[in-house]
TORDREN-755638 format. One line per field, with one value per residue (C-alpha): x, y, z. Coordinates in Angstrom, 3 decimals. Each point is the difference from the previous one (the first is absolute). Example, Ala and Ser with C-alpha at 12.3 -4.5 7.8 and 13.67 -1.06 7.14 Angstrom:
BEGIN
x: (12.300, 1.370)
y: (-4.500, 3.440)
z: (7.800, -0.660)
This chain:
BEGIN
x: (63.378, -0.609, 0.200, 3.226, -0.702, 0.840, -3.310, -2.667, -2.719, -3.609, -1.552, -0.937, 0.156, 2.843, 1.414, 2.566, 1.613, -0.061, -0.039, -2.890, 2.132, 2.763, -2.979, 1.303, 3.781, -1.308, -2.832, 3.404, 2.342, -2.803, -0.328, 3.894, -0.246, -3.180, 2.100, 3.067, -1.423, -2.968, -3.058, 1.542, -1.413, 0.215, -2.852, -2.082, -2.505, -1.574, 1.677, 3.057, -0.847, -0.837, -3.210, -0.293, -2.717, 1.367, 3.806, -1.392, -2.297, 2.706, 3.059, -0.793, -0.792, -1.626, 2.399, -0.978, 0.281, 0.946, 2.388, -2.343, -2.695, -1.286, -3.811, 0.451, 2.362, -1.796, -2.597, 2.548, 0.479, -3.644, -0.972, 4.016, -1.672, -3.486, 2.196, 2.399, -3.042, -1.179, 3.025, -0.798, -3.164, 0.743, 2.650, -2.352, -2.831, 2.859, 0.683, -1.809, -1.969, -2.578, 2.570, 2.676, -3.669, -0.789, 3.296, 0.862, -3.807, 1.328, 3.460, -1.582, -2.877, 2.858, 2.318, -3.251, -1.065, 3.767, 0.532, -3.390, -1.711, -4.193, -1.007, -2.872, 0.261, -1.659, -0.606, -0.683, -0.273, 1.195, -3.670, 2.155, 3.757, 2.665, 3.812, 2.043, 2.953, -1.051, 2.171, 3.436, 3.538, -0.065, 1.124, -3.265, -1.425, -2.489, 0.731, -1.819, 0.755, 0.887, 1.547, 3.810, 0.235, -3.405, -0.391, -3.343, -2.281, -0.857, -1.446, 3.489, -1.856, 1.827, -2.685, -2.996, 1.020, 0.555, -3.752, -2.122, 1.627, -0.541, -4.389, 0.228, 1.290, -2.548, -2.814, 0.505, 0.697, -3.611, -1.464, 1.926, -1.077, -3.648, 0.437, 2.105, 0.066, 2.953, 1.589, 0.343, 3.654, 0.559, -1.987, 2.484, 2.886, -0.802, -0.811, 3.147, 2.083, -1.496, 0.165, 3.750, 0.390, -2.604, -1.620, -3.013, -2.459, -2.545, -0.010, -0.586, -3.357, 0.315, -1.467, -1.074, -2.233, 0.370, -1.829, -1.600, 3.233, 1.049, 3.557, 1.222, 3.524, 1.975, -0.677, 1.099, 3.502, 0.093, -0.172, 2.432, 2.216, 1.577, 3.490, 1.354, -2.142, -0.647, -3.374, -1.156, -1.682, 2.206, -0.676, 1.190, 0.932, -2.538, 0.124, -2.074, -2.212, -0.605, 1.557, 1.174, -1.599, 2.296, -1.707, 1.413, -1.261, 0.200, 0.410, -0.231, 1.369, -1.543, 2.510, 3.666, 1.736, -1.625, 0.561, 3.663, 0.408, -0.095, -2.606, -3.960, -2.542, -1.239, -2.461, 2.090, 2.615, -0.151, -0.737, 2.919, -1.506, 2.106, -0.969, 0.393, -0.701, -2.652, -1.480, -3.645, -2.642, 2.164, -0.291, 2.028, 0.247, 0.616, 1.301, -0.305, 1.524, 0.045, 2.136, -1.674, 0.129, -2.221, -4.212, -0.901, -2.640, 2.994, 1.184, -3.646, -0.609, 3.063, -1.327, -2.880, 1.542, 2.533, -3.270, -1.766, 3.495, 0.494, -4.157, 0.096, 2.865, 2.232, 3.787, 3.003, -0.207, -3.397, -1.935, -2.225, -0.865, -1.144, 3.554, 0.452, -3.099, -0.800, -3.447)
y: (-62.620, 0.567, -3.606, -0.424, 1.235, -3.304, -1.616, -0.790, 2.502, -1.851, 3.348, 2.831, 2.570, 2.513, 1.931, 2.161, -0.312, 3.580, 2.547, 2.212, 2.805, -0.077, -0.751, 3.021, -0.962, -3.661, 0.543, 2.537, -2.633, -2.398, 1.616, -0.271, -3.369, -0.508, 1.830, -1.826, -3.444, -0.070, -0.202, -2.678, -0.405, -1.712, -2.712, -0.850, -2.142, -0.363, -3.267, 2.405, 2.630, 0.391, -0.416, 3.358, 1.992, 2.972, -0.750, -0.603, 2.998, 2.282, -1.732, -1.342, 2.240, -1.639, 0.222, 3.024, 1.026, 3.976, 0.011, -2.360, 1.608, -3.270, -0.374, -3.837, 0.918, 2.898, -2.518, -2.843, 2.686, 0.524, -3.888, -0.656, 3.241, -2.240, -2.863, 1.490, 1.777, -4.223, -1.228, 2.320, -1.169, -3.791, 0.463, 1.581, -2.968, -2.302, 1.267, -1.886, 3.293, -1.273, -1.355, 3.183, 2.308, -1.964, -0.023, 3.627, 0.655, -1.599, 1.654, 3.100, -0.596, -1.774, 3.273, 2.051, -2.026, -0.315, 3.946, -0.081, 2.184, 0.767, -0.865, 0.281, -2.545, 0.924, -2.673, 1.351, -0.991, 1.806, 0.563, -0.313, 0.760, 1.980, 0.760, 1.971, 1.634, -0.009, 2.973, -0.985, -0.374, -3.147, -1.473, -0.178, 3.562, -1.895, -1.251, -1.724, -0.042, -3.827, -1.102, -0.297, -2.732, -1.932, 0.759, 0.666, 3.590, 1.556, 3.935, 1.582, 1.493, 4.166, -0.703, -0.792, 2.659, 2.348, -0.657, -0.195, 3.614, 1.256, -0.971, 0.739, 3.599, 0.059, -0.812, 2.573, 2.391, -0.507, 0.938, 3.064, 1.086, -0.086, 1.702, 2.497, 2.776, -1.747, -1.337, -3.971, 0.393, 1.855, -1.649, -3.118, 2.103, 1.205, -3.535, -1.811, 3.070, -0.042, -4.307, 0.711, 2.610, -1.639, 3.222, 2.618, 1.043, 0.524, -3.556, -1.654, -0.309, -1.680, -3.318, -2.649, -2.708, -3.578, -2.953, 2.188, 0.443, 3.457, 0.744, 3.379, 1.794, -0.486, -3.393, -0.182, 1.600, -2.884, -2.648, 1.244, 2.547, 3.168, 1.322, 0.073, -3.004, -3.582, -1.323, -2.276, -2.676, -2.426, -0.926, -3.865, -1.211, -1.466, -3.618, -2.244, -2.607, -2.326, -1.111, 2.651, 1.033, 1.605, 1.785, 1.753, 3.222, 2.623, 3.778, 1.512, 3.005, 2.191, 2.500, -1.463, 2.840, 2.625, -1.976, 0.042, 3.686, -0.464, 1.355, 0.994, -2.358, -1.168, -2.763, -1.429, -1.260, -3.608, -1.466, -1.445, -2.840, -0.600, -2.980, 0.049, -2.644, 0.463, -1.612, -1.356, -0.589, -1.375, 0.277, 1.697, 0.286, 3.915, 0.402, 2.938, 0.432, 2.494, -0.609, -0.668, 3.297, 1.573, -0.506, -2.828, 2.983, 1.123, -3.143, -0.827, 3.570, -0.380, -3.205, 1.082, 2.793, -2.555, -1.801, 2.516, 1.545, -3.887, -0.363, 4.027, 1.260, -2.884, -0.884, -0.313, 1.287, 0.969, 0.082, 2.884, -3.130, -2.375, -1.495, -0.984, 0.275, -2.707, -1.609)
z: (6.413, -3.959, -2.051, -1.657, -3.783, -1.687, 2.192, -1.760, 0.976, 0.877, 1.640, -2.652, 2.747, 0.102, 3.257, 0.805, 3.672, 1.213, 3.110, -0.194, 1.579, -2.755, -2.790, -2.205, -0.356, -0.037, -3.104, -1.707, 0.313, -1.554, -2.916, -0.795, 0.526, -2.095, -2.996, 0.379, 0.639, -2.525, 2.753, 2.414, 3.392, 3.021, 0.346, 3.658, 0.699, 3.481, 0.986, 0.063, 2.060, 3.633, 0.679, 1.654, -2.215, 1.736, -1.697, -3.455, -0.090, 1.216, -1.296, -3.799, -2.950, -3.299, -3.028, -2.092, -3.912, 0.948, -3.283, -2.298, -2.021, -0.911, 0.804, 0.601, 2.107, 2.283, 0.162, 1.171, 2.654, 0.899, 0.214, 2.078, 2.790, -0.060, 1.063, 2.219, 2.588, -0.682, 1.214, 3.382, 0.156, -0.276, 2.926, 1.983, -0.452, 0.911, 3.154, 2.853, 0.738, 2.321, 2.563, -0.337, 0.324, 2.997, 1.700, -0.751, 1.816, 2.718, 0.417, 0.125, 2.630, 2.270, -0.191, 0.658, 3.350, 1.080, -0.200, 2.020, -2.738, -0.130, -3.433, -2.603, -3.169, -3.053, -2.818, -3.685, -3.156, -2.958, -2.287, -3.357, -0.766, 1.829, -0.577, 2.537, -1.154, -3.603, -0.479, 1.417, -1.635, -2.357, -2.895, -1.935, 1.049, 2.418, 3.699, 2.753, 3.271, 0.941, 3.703, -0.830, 2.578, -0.788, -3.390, 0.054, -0.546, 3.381, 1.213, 1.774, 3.514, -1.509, -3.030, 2.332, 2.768, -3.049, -1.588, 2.973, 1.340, -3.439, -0.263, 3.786, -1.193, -2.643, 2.525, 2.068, -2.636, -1.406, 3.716, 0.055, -3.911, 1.323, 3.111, -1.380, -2.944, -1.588, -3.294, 0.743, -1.319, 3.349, 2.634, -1.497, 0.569, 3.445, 0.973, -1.300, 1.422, 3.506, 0.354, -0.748, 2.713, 2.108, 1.230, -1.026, 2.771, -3.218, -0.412, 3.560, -0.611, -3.471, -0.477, -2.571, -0.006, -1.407, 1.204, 2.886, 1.028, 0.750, -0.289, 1.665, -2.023, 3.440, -0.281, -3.925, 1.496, 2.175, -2.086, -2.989, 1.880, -1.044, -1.203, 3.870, 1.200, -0.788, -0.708, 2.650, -2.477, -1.816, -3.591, -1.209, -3.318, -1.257, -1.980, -1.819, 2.158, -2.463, -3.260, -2.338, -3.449, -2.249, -3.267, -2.658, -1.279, -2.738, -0.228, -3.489, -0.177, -3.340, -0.562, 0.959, -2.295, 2.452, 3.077, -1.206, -0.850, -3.570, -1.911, 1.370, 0.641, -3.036, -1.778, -2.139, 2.407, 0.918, 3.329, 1.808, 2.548, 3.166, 2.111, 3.987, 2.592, 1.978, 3.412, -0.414, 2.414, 2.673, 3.810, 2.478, 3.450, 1.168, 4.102, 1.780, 3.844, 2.804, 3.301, 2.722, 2.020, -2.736, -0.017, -2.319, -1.556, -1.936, -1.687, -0.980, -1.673, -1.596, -1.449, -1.109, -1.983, -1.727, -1.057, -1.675, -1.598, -1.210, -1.392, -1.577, -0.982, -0.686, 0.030, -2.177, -3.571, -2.312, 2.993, -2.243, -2.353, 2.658, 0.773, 3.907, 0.922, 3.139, 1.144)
């Protein structure tokens, strides 16, 4: 709850208690307040809040100058953003994140072995920053993905499914480009159109190789399914293994009157830096299972092509600039 306003204030940082779905009646109803009460706010500090990092990233937006023109002010508002994405950070360094890692590691082998599941574990490190979710509906224009229950950043199993079907595509598109007369823009197309309807005669014979591993395009129908059938491998969420390193970064976007629809890209328009958080060099544990009716051949070729998605092309967002790549 905000401090009553005759409290002395010891914290300098400034919050506003909001709903991220309801953040454009919330931010219009702001600004009436900001005019009629002179710039008052409502006041947090961490001792305050739940020490979910989940709740305060999703739940708490940093007071903002929209209707002052004031540069001390717009750069109160810069420094109070630098603190708020702190305040996240600090939570997240006081959870006890070895012992939840370990336990939640634990939970989820138990449930695999109870459900009497064959599985393939696949420990990675992240080789310098990642952020999934970057792009999702939030107060300060850039999300993450954290665990709503734990708190704490994690890879939902829809995103690694998703990626390692997508460079699986793209593998097998670049074997049918050299066998065939084709643009590459169609042997894509004919690929991803064909794993959704799970048939084409021309492709039977199709195979890539990673690892000296062959794998055959019946078998990539297997393991990720079609539009009427169910792939047979399961993808886990995947979560940290070890404590949790939370950075944050920079974009600088050169031309925000352009990206707005204002006026063309031009030089003399000022960059506008937006800061994100960011997941750095931490290790996660990735589980792949199969039931046990199905050949164990299956489970480990789908492993191997979540590894090489995971070391070359990368998850989450900016994977082009060397974002979420793992070793």
């Amino acid at each position: 709850m905000p401090r009553p306003q005759n409290e002395k204030f010891t914290k300098e940082e400034k919050f506003y208690l909001a709903n991220p779905s309801d953040t454009a009646s919330i931010l219009k109803k702001f600004k009436i307040i900001e005019k009629k009460y002179q710039g008052k706010s409502w006041y947090y500090d961490s001792s305050n809040i739940i020490t979910n990092p989940f709740l305060i990233f999703g739940k708490i937006i940093p007071y903002s100058h929209n209707l002052i023109e004031d540069n001390r002010e717009e750069k109160e508002h810069k420094e109070n953003k630098d603190k708020y994405l702190n305040l996240v950070i600090n939570e997240m360094e006081k959870l006890k994140q070895l012992d939840l890692v370990k336990k939640l590691k634990k939970r989820i082998e138990i449930t695999i072995d109870k459900l009497g599941l064959k599985k393939e574990k696949i420990t990675a490190t992240n080789s310098w920053r990642m952020v999934i979710g970057l792009g999702g509906s939030h107060p300060q224009e850039t999300s993450m993905i954290l665990h709503h229950i734990y708190g704490i950043p994690y890879i939902p199993a829809s995103a690694l499914k998703g990626v390692t079907r997508h460079w699986a595509v793209q593998k097998f598109a670049e074997i049918l480009f050299k066998n065939k007369n084709e643009k590459f823009d169609k042997c894509l197309e004919k690929i991803s159109k064909s794993l959704e309807e799970g048939k084409d005669k021309d492709l039977d014979n199709l195979k890539i190789k990673i690892e000296n591993k062959e794998i055959n395009f019946n078998e990539l129908i297997k393991i990720f399914g079609t539009q009427k059938e169910e792939g047979k491998v399961i993808f886990f969420d995947a979560f940290p293994s070890e404590d949790i390193k939370l950075k944050i970064d920079i974009m600088n976007p050169h031309y925000p009157d352009y990206y707005s629809g204002k006026e063309p890209p031009a030089d003399w328009q000022s960059p506008n830096p937006i800061k994100f958080l960011t997941v750095e060099k931490t290790k996660f544990t990735f589980y792949l299972c199969l039931k046990p009716s199905e050949g164990s051949q299956l489970l480990e070729k789908a492993k191997i092509l979540l590894e090489d998605s995971l070391k070359n092309y990368g998850i989450g967002a900016k994977t082009a600039l060397g974002y979420g790549l793992f070793e």
